[in-house]
C-alpha positions as CSV (number, residue, x, y, z in Angstrom):
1,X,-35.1,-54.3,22.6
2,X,-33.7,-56.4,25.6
3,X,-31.3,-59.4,24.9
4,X,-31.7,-62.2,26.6
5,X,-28.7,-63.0,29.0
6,X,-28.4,-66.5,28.6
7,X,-28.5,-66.9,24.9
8,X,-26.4,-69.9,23.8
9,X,-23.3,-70.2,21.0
10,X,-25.6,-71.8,18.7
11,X,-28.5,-69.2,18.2
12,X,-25.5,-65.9,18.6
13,X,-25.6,-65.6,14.9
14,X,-29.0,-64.5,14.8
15,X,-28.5,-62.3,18.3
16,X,-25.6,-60.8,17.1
17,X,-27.8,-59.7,13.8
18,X,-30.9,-58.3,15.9
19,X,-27.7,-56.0,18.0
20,X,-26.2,-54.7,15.1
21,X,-29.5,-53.9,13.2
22,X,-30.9,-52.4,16.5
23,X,-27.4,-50.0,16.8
24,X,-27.6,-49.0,13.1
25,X,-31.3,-47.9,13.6
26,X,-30.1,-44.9,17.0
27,X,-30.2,-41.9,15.0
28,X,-28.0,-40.6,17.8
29,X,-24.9,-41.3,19.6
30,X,-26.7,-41.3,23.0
31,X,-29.6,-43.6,22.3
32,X,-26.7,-46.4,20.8
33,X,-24.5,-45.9,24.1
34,X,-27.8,-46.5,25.9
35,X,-28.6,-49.7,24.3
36,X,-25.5,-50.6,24.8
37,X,-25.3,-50.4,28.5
38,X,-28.7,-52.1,28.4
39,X,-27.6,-55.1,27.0
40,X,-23.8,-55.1,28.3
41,X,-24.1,-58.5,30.0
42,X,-25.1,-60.2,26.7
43,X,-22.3,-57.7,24.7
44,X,-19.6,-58.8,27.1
45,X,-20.6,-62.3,27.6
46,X,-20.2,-62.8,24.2
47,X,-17.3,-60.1,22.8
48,X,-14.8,-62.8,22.0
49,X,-16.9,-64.5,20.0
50,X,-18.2,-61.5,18.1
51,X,-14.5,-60.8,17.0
52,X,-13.3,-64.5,17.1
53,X,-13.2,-64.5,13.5
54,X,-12.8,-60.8,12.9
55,X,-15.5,-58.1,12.9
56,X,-18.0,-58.6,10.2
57,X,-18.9,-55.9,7.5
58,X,-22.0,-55.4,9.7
59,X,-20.2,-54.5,12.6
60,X,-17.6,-52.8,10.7
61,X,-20.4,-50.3,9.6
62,X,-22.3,-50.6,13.0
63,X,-19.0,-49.0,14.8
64,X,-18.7,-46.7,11.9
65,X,-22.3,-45.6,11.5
66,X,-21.4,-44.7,15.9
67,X,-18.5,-42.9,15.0
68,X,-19.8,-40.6,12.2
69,X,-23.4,-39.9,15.1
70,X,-20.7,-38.9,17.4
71,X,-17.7,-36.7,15.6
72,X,-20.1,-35.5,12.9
73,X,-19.0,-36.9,9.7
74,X,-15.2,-36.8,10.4
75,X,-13.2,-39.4,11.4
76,X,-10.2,-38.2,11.8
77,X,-7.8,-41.2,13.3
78,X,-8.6,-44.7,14.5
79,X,-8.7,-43.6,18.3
80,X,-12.1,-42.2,17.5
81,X,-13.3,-45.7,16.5
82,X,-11.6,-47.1,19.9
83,X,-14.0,-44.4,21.5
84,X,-16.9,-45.6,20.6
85,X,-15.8,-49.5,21.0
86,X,-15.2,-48.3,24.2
87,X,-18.6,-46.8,24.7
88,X,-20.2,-49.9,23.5
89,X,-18.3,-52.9,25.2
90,X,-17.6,-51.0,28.0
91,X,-13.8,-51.9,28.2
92,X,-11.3,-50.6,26.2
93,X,-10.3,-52.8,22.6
94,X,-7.9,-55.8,23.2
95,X,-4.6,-55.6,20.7
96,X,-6.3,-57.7,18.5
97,X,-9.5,-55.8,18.6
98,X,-7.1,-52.4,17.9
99,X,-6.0,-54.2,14.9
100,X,-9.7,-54.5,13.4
101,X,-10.6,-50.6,14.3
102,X,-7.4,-49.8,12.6
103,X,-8.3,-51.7,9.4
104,X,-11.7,-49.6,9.5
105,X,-10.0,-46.5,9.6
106,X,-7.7,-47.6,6.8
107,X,-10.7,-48.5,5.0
108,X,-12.3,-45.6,5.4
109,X,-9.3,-43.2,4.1
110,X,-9.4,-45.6,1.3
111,X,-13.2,-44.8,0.5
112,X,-13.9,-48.4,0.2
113,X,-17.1,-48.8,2.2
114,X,-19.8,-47.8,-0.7
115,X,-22.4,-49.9,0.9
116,X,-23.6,-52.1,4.0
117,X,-25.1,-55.0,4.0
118,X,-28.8,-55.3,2.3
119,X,-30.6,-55.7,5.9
120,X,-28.7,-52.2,7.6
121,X,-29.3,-50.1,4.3
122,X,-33.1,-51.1,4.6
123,X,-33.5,-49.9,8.0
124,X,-30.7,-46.6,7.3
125,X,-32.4,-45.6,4.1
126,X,-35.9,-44.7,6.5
127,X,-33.8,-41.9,8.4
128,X,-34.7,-38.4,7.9
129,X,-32.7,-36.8,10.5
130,X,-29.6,-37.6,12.9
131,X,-28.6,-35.8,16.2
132,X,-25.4,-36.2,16.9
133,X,-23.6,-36.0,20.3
134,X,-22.2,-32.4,19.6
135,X,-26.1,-31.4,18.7
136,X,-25.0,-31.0,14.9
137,X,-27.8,-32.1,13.0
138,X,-28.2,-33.8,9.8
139,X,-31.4,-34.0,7.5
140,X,-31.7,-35.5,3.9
141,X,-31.1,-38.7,2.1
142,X,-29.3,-41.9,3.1
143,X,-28.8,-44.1,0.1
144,X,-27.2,-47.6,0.1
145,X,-26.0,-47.0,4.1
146,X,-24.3,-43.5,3.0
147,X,-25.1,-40.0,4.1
148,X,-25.7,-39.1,0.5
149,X,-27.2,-35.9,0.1
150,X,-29.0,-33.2,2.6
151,X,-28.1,-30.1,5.3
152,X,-25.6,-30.6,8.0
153,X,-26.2,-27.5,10.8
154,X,-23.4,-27.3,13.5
155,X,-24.3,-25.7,16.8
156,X,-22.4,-23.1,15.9
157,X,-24.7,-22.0,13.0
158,X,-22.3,-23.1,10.0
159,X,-24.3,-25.2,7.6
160,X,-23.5,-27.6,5.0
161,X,-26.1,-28.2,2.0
162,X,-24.9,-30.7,-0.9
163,X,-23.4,-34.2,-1.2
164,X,-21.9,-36.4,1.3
165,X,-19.3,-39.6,1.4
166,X,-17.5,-41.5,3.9
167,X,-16.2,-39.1,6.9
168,X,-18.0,-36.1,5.2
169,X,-19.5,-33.5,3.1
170,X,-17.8,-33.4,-0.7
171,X,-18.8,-32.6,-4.1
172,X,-20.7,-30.0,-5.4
173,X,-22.9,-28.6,-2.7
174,X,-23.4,-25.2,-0.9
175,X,-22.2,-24.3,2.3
176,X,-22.3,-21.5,5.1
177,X,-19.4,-22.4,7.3
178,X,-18.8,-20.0,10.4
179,X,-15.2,-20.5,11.4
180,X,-14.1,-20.8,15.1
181,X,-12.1,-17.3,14.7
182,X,-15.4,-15.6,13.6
183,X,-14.7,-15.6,9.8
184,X,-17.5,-17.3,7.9
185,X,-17.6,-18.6,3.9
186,X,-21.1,-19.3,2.0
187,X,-21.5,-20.2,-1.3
188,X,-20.1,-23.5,-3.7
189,X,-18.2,-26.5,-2.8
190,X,-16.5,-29.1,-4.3
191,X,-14.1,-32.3,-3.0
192,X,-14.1,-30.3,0.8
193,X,-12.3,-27.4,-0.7
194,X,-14.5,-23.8,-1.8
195,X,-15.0,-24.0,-5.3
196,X,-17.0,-22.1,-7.6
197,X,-19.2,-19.1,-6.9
198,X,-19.0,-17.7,-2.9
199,X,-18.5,-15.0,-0.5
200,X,-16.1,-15.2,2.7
201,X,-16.5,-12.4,5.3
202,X,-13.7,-12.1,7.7
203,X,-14.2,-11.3,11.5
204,X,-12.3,-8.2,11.3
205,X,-14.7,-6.9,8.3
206,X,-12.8,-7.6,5.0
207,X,-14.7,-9.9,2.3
208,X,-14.0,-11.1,-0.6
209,X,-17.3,-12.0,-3.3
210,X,-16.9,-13.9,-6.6
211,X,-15.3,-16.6,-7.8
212,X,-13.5,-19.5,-6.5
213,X,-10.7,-22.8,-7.6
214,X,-10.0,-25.7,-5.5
215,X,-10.1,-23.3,-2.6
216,X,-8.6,-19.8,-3.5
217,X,-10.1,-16.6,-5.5
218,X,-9.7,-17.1,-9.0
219,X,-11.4,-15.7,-11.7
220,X,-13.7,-12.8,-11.4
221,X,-14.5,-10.9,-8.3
222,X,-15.0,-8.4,-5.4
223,X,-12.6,-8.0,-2.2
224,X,-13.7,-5.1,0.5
225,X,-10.6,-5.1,2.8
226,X,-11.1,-3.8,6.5
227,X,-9.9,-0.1,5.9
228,X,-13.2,0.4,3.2
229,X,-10.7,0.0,-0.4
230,X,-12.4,-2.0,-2.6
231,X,-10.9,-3.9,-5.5
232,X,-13.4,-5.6,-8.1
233,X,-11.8,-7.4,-11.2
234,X,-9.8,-10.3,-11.8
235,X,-8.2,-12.8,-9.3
236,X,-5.3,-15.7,-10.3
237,X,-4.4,-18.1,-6.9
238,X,-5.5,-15.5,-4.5
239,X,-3.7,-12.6,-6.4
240,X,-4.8,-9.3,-8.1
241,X,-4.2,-10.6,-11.7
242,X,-6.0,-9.5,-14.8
243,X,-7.8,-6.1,-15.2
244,X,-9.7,-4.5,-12.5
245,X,-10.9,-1.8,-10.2
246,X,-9.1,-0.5,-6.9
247,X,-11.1,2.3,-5.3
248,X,-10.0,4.3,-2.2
249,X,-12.5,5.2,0.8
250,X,-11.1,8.5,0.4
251,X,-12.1,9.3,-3.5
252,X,-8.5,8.0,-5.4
253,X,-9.5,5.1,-8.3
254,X,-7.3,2.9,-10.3
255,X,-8.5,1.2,-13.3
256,X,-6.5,-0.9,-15.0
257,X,-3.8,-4.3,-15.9
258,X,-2.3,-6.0,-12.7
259,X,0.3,-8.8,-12.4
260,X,0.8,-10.5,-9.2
261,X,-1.3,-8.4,-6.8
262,X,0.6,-5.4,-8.7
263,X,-0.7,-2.8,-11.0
264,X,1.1,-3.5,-14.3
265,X,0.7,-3.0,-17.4
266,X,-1.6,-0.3,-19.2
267,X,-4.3,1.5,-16.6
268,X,-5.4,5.0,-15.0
269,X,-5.5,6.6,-11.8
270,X,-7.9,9.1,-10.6
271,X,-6.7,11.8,-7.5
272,X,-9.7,12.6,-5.6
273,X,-8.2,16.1,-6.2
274,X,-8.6,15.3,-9.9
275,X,-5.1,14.9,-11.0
276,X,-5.0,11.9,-13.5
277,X,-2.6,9.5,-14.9
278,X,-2.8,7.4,-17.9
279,X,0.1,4.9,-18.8
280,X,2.1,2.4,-18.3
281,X,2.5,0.2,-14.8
282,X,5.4,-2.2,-13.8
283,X,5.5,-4.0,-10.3
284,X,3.0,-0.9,-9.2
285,X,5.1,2.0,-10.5
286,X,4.6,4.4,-13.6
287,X,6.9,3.1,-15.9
288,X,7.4,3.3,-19.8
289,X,5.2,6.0,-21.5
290,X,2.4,7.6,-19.7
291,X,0.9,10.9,-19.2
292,X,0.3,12.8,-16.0
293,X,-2.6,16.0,-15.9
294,X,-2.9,18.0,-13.3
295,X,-6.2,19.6,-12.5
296,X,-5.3,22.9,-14.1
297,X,-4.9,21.3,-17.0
298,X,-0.8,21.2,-16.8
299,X,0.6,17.9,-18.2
300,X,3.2,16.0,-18.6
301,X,3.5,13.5,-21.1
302,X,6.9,11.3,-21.5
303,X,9.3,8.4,-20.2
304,X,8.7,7.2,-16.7
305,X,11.1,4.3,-14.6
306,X,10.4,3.0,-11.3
307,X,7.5,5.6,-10.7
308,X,10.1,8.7,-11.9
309,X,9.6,10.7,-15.0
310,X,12.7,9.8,-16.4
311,X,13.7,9.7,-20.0
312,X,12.1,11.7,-22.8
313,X,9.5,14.2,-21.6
314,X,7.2,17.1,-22.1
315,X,5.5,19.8,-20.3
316,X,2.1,21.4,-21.5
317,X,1.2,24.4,-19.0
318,X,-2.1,25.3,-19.2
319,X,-1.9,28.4,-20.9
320,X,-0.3,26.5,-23.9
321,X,3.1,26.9,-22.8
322,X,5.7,23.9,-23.5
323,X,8.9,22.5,-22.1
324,X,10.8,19.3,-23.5
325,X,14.0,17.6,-22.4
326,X,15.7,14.7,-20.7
327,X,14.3,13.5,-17.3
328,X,16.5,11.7,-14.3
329,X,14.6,10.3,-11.2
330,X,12.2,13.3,-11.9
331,X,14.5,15.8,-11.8
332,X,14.7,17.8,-15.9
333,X,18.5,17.5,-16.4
334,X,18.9,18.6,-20.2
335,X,16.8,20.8,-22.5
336,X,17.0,20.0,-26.3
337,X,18.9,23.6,-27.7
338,X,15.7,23.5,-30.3
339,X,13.7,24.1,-27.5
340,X,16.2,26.5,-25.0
341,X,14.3,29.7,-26.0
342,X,11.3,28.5,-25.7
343,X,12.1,27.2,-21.9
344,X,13.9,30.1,-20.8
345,X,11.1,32.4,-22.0
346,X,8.4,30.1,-20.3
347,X,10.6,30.4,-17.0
348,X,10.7,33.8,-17.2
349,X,7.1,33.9,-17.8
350,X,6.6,32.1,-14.4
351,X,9.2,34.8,-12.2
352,X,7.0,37.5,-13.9
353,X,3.6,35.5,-12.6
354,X,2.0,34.9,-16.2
355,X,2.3,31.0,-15.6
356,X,1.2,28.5,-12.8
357,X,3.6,25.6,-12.3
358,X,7.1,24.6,-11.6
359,X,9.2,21.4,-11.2
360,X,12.2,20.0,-10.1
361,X,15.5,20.8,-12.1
362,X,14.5,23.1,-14.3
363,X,15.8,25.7,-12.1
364,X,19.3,24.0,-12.4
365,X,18.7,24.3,-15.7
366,X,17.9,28.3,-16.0
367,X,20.8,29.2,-14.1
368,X,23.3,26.7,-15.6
369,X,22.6,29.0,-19.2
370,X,22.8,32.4,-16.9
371,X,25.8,31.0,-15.5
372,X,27.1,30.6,-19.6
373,X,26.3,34.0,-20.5
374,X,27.2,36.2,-17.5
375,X,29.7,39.0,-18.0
376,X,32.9,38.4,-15.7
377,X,34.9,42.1,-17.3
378,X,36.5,44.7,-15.2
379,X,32.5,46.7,-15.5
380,X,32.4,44.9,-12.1
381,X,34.3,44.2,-9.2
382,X,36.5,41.1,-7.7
383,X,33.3,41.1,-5.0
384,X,31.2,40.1,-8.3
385,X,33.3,37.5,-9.9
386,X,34.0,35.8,-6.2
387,X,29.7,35.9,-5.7
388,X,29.1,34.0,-9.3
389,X,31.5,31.9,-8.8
390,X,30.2,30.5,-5.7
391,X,26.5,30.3,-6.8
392,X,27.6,28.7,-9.5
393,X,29.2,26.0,-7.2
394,X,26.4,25.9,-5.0
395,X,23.8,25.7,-7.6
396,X,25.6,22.4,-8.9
397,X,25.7,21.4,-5.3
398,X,22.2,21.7,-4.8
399,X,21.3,20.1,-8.1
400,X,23.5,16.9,-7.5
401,X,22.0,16.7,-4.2
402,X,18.3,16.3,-6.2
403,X,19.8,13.9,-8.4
404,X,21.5,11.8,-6.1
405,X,19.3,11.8,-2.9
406,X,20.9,9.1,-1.2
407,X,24.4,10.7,-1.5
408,X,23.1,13.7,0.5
409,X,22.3,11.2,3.4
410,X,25.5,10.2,3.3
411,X,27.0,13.7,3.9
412,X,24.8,14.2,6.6
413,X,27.0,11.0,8.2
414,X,30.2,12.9,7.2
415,X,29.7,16.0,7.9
416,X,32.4,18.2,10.0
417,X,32.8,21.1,11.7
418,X,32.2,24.0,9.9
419,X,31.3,22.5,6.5
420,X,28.3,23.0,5.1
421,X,25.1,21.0,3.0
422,X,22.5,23.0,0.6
423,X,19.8,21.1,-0.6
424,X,15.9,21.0,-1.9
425,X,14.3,19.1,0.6
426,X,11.6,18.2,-1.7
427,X,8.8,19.0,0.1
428,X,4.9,18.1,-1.6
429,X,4.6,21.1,-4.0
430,X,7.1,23.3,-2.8
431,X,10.6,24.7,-3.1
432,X,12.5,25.8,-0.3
433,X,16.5,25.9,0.4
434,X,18.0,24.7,3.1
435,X,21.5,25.2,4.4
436,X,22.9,22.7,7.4
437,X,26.5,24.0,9.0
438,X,27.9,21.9,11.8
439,X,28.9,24.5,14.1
440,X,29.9,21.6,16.7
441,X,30.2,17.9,17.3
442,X,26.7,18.1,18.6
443,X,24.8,21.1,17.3
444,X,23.6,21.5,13.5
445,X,22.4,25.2,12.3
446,X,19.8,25.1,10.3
447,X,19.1,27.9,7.5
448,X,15.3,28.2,5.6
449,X,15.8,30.1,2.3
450,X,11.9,30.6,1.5
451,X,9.4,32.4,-0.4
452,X,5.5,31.5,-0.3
453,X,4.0,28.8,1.1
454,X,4.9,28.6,5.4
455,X,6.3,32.0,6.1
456,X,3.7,31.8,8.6
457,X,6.2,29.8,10.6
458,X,8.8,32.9,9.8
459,X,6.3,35.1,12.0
460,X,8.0,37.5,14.3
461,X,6.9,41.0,15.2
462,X,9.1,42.2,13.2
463,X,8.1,41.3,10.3
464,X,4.3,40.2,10.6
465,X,3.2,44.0,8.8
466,X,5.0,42.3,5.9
467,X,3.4,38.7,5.9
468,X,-0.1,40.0,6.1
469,X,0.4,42.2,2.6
470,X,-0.1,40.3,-0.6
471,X,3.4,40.1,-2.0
472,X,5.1,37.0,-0.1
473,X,8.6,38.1,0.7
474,X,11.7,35.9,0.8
475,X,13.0,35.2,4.3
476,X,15.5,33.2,5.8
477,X,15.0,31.5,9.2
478,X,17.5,29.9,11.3
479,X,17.3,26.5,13.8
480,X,19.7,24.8,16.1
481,X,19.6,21.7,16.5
482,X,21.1,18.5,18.8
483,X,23.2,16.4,16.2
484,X,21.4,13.2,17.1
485,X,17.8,14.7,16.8
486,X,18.3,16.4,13.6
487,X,19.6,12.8,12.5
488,X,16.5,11.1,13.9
489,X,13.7,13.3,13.6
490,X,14.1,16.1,10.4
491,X,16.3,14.2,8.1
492,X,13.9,11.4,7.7
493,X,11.4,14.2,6.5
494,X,13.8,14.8,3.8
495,X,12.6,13.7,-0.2
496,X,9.8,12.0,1.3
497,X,7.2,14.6,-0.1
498,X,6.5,15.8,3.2
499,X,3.9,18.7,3.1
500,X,5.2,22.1,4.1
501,X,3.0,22.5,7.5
502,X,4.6,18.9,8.7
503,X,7.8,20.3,7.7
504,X,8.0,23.3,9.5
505,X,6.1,22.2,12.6
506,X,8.3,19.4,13.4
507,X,11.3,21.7,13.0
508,X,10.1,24.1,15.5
509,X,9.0,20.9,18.1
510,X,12.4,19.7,18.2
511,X,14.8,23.2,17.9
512,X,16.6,23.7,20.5
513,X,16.8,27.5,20.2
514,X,14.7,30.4,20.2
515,X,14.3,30.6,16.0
516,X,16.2,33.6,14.7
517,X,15.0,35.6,11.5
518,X,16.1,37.7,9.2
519,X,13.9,39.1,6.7
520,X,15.5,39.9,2.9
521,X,14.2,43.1,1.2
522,X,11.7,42.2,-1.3
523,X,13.9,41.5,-5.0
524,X,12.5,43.2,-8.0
525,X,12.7,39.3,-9.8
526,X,9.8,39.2,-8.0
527,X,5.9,40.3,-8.0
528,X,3.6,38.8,-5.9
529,X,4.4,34.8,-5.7
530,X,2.3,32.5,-7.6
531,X,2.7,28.9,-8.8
532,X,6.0,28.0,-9.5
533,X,7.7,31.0,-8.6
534,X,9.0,29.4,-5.3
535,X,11.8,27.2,-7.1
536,X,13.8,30.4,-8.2
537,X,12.8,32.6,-5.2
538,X,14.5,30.4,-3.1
539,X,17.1,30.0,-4.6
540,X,17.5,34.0,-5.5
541,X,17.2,34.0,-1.7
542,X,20.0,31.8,-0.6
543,X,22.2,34.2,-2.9
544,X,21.5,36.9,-2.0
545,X,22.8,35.7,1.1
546,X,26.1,34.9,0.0
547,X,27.0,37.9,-1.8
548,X,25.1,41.3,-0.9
549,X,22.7,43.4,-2.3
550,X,25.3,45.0,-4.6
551,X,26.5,42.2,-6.3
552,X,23.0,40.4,-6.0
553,X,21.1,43.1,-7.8
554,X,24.5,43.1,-10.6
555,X,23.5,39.4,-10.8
556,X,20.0,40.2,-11.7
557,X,20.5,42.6,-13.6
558,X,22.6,40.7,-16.1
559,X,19.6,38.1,-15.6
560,X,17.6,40.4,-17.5
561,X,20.1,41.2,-19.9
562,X,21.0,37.5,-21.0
563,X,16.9,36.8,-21.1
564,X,16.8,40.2,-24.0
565,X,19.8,39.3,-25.8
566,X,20.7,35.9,-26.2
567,X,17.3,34.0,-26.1
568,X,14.9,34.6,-28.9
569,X,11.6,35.2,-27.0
570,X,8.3,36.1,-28.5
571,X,7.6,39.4,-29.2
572,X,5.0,39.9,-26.2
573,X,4.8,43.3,-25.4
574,X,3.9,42.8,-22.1
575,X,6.6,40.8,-20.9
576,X,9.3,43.2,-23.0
577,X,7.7,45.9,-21.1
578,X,8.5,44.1,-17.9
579,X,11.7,43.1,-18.9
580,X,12.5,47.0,-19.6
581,X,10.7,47.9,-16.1
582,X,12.7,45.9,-14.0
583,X,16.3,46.6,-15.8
584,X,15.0,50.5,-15.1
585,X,14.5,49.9,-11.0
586,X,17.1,47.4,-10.8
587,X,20.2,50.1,-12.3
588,X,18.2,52.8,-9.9
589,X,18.6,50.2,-6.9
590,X,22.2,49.5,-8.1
591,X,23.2,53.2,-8.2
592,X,21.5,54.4,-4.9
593,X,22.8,50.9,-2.3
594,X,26.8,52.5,-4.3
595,X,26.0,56.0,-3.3
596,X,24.9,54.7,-0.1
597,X,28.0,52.7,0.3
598,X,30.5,55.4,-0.4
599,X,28.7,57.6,2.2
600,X,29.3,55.3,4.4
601,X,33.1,54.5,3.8
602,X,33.4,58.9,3.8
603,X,32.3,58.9,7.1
C-alpha cells in the first residue's frame, strides 16, 4: 500500500488508520521499516499532526507491536521504543514525542495494555508466525492483540513453549533455554522464573534434574556435579536439605538426613573398601552416637564429637574380643577398672599376634598400668630406675602430643638447640615414633622408631637379608633436615592421616643427608607383626633406644610379670604357654648380654 503524498488535513484521519493497520499487519521488523521508508513523505509531512494531540492507542500499539518484532518480546527501557520511532519517521523523537514513548514504556511495566483497538486485533488475531529482526521466531496464537500462547525459537536454539504477555513469555509454559555461557535449562515455567518440574545442564557437565520454586531446586531431585558424584534426594532453596543419596564415582555412598547442604542428622556411609558407619551427623561430622565397622568385622560403637570418637565407647574385635572406656578427639584416654583385665589381656593378645587391630591411646594406656606395677628395688640397678623413669616421661610426652595436636605444632615453633619432640605422627593405619632434635639453628634430626609397614624405605645392604624374612624387625632410621623445609614440607604431613608410602617418600625427597640406619635386634615381645602390633613395637623400639638391651629386656621382663600377676586373664593355655616361653628366653637373654658385659669390662 502506497499513500498518496498530497493527502489533505481533512481526510488524515482515515490515512492515518489505513498506516497504522498496514504496520500492525508486517509480521516482521524489516517489512514495517520498509513500508515506512515507502511512504516517508506522507509520514513526515504529516508527523506533527499525528502526535498534535498525543499518540493514539493505535499507534501506541503500532510502535509497540514494532518493538516487540524487533527485540523479541522484551522491552527493556524506552530507548528501544525511540528505536523504532526512529526507524519509522526517519528522524529521531522530538522532546515531546520522548515524552509519549516514555509513557508506553511506563505503560507497558505497568501491564496495562490487555487489548488494541477492535480493527488491529482483527487483522493481529490472523497471524501464525512472526520473524523478527534477530531471526527469533514466533508461532501460535494472538488473542485480543497479545502474543498469547505458542513456541518462541531463538537463533540460538533456546525455545520457549507456553503463555505469553506484554514484553514476554510468563506463566505456566515449557521451555528449553540455551544460555550464552553454554549452560541450557528445559523443563516448567512460571512468572519468567523456572518453576516446577526441569533439568539444567551446565556447560562444564554438571546437571541438576527434579524439581523447581520460583527459580531454585526445591523439593525432590537429582544433581550430577562435574567430577561424576551424584546426589539424589531432597533440595530446600538450592541446598541439600531433607534425606538423600550422595554417591562417589569412586564406590563411597552416603545415605541419609542433611541440613543446609550438610549431612546431619541420622544416616550411613558406605567405604568402597566396605568399612561402614551408621549414626549420627552434625554440620557433616559423626557426632552423637554411631557405630563404625570395619570390614573384618571390628567395630566400634560409642560417643562421637566433631567427627572424633569422643565420649563413651566400645571396641568389638572380630574374634569377640572387647575394649570400653573414655574417648578424647579419638584418642582412648581412660579404661573403666571393671574392664582393665579384660583390656590388658586383649593387648597382650595382639603383641602375641592372636588379634588384628589397634588404635590410638590405648598404648598410653598399657604402659601407664606397667608403669604402676613395675618393681623399682635394689634387684636392679640405678641404670634401671633412670631407663623407667624416662619412658615413663616420654610415654606421657608422646601421649599429650596425640591429645593435644595443635600444641605439638607449637613446639615445633619453639624448639631449641638440643631439645627434643617424640610424637605419633598419625599416619592412615599405622604407628610409628618419631623423634625431632634440633642439632642447630638450621638443621632438624629426624629419628623413625618403626616396625611393619615401610621398612622398605629402611633398605640398606645391611640389613635387606632381614627385611626379606617374614618377621618385620624394628628399626630406627635417621634424616637431616634444613629447619625451614622440615617446617614447610613434613610437618604439614603430620595428623593429617597421611598414608605411610607418602610419608616416607617425601621424607627421603627432601633429606638433606645420606639416611643413616641402625637396625635393633629382633625383641622377644615380638613374633611376626600383624595388625595392631605396630603401636607397641614402636614404641618398644624408641626404648630400647634410650636405655640398652640390659635394662630393656629387665623392662620386659617385668612386662610379663605384671601381665601373670596382677591382671586376671583367662585361663587360655596358649597364651599362659607364651607368657611362660618368653619369661624363659627373655631371663636367658638377660643372663648371657651380663656375662657378656663383665667379659668385656675384665678385659
Amino acid at each position: 500500500m502506497k499513500i498518496n503524498l498530497y493527502t489533505t488535513p481533512n481526510n488524515f484521519n482515515k490515512i492515518k488508520k489505513n498506516i497504522i493497520d498496514e504496520l500492525i499487519r508486517k509480521t516482521s521488523f524489516e517489512e514495517a521499516c520498509e513500508y515506512a521508508k515507502i511512504n516517508i513523505h506522507i509520514i513526515q509531512r504529516h508527523q506533527s499532526i499525528l502526535f498534535t494531540n498525543g499518540m493514539t492507542n493505535s499507534l501506541q500499539y503500532a510502535i509497540l507491536h514494532l518493538a516487540n518484532l524487533n527485540f523479541g518480546f522484551k522491552v527493556h527501557d524506552a530507548s528501544e521504543l525511540s528505536y523504532v520511532f526512529k526507524e519509522l519517521f526517519g528522524i529521531l523523537p522530538n522532546s515531546m514525542e520522548t515524552k509519549q514513548l516514555q509513557y508506553i514504556y511506563i505503560n507497558i511495566k505497568k501491564s496495562k495494555y490487555t487489548k488494541y483497538d477492535n480493527v488491529i486485533n482483527d487483522n493481529l488475531d490472523k497471524i501464525k508466525t512472526i520473524t523478527f529482526a534477530n531471526k527469533n521466531k514466533f508461532s501460535g496464537k494472538i488473542k485480543n492483540g497479545l502474543y498469547n500462547y505458542g513456541e518462541l525459537v531463538n537463533q540460538n536454539g533456546s525455545r520457549f513453549e507456553g503463555e505469553f504477555f506484554l514484553g514476554g513469555a510468563c506463566s505456566d509454559g515449557k521451555i528449553i533455554f540455551k544460555y550464552e555461557n553454554g549452560d541450557t535449562y528445559e523443563g516448567q515455567w512460571k512468572d519468567g522464573l523456572k518453576h516446577g518440574n526441569g533439568k539444567f545442564t551446565w556447560e562444564d557437565g554438571g546437571a541438576y534434574e527434579g524439581q523447581w520454586k520460583d527459580g531454585l531446586m526445591h523439593g525432590n531431585g537429582k544433581y550430577t556435579f562435574k567430577s561424576g558424584n551424584t546426589y539424589e534426594g531432597q533440595f530446600e532453596n538450592e541446598k541439600r536439605h531433607g534425606n538423600g543419596k550422595y554417591t562417589f564415582k569412586e564406590g563411597d555412598t552416603y545415605e541419609g538426613g542433611y541440613k543446609n547442604d550438610k549431612k546431619h542428622g541420622n544416616g550411613k556411609y558406605t567405604f568402597k573398601e566396605g568399612d561402614t558407619y551408621e549414626g549420627g551427623y552434625k554440620n557433616n561430622k559423626r557426632h552423637g552416637n554411631g557405630k563404625y565397622t570395619w570390614k573384618d568385622g571390628t567395630a566400634y560403637e560409642g560417643q562421637w564429637k566433631d567427627g572424633l570418637k569422643h565420649g563413651n565407647g566400645k571396641y568389638t574385635f572380630k574374634e569377640g574380643d572387647t575394649i570400653e572406656g573414655q574417648f578424647e578427639n579419638n584418642i582412648l584416654t581412660d579404661i573403666d577398672k571393671k574392664f582393665l583385665s579384660n583390656f590388658m589381656w586383649t593387648m597382650f593378645k595382639h603383641r602375641s599376634g592372636q588379634l588384628y587391630g589397634g588404635f590410638q591411646g590405648a598404648t598410653n594406656i598399657f604402659f601407664k598400668n606397667i608403669f604402676k606395677n613395675i618393681n623399682e628395688s635394689s634387684l636392679y640397678n640405678n641404670n634401671f630406675k633412670k631407663f623407667i623413669k624416662n619412658i615413663k616421661s616420654k610415654e606421657e610426652e608422646i601421649h599429650k602430643n596425640l591429645l593435644f595436636p595443635n600444641d605439638l605444632m607449637n613446639k615445633f615453633d619453639n624448639l631449641k638447640n638440643d631439645q627434643s619432640l617424640v610424637f605419633d605422627p598419625m599416619l592412615s593405619g599405622h604407628c610409628i615414633i618419631l623423634e625431632c632434635i634440633l642439632i642447630s639453628n638450621n638443621k632438624i634430626k629426624v629419628s623413625i622408631y618403626n616396625s611393619g609397614d615401610g621398612l622398605q624405605y629402611h633398605e640398606k645392604k645391611t640389613i635387606t637379608k632381614y627385611l626379606t624374612t617374614k618377621t618385620k624387625h624394628q628399626t630406627r632410621k635417621n634424616f637431616v633436615f634444613d629447619k625451614t623445609i622440615f617446617v614447610e614440607k613434613i610437618i604439614p604431613l603430620i595428623n593429617k592421616d597421611t598414608t605411610v608410602n607418602d610419608f616416607y617418600k617425601t621424607l627421603l625427597s627432601y633429606s638433606n643427608k645420606t639416611p643413616s640406619i641402625h637396625l635393633l635386634n629382633k625383641i622377644i615381645w615380638q613374633k611376626s607383626q600383624v595388625g595392631g602390633n605396630c603401636s607397641i613395637e614402636s614404641h618398644m623400639a624408641y626404648f630400647k633406644n634410650l636405655g640398652g638391651d640390659i635394662v630393656y629386656n629387665q623392662f620386659q621382663l617385668q612386662m610379663l610379670d605384671i601381665l601373670k600377676n596382677k591382671y586376671s586373664i583367662d585361663n587360655n593355655n596358649l597364651l599362659i604357654k607364651e607368657l611362660k616361653k618368653r619369661h624363659e628366653k627373655i631371663t636367658e637373654k638377660i643372663g648371657n648380654l651380663q656375662t657378656i658385659r663383665k667379659s668385656s669390662e675384665h678385659v
